[in-house]
C-alpha positions as CSV (number, residue, x, y, z in Angstrom):
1,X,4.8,-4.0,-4.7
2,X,7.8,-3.3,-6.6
3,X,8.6,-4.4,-9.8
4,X,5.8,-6.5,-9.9
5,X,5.0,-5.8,-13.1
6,X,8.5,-7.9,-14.4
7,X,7.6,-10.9,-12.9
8,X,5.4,-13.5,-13.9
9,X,4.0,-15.6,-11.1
10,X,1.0,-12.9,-10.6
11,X,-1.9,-14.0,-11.6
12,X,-4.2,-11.6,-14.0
13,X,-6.2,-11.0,-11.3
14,X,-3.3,-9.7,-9.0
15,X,-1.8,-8.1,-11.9
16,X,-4.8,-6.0,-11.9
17,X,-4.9,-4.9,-8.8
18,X,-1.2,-4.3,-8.7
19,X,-1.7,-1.8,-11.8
20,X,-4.8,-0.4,-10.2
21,X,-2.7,0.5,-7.3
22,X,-0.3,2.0,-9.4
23,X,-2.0,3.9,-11.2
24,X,-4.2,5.4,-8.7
25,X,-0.9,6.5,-6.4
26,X,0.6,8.4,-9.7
27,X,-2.3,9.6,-11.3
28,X,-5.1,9.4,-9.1
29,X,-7.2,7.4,-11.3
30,X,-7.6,4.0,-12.9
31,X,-6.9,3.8,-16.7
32,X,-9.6,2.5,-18.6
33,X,-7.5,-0.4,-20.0
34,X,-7.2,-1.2,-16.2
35,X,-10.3,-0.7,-15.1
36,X,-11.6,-3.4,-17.9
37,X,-9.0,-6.0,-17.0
38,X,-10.2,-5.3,-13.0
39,X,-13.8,-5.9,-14.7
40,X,-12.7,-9.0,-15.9
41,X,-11.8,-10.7,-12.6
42,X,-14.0,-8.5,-10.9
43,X,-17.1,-8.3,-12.7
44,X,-19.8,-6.7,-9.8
45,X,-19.5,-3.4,-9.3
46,X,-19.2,-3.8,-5.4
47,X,-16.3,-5.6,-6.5
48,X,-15.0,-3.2,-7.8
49,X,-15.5,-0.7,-5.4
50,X,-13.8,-2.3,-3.0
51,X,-11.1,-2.1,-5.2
52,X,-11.1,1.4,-5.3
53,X,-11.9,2.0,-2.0
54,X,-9.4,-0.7,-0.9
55,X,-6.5,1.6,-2.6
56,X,-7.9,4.4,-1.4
57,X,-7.6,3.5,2.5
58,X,-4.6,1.9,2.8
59,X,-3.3,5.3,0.8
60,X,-4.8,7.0,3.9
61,X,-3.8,4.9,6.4
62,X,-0.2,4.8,5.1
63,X,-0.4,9.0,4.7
64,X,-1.3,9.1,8.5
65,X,1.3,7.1,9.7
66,X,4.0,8.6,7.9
67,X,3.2,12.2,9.1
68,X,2.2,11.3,12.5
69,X,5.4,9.6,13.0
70,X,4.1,6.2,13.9
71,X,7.8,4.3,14.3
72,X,7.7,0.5,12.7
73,X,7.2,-2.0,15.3
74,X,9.4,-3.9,17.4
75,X,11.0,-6.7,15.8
76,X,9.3,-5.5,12.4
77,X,12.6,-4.8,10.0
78,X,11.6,-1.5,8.0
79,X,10.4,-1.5,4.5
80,X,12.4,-2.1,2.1
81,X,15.1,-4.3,3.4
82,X,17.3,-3.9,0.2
83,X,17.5,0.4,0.7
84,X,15.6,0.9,-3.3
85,X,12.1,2.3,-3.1
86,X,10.0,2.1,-6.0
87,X,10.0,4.6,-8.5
């Protein structure tokens, strides 16, 4: 999600995730300041590994599409519309 993190109809709990998904895709890891505000609105631990492993599989499944090729479907316009990919 671009820019996300300049607009303020997320909730804390998507705001969360959003950084968590970040973070993960640049660093692979979860800060700790992260990981306690993903606590916060996710307070089991198989909560939060979902999270994690959430991130971590759509990573994966986004990887093998890419290098295998896997064209956008028909009638699906191509991400993103406006031409800027995140940073």
């Amino acid at each position: 999600m671009r820019d996300w993190d300049s607009h303020d109809h997320w909730s804390p709990s998507e705001r969360a995730l959003f950084a968590a998904t970040d973070e993960t895709l640049a660093t692979g890891t979860i800060s700790q300041g992260t990981w306690d505000a993903c606590a916060e609105h996710f307070p089991t631990e198989r909560e939060l590994i979902d999270v994690v492993a959430t991130i971590g599989v759509w990573n994966m499944v986004s990887k093998v599409l890419i290098t295998l090729g896997v064209p956008v479907e028909d009638m699906v316009e191509s991400w993103p519309p406006d031409g800027k990919t995140p940073a």
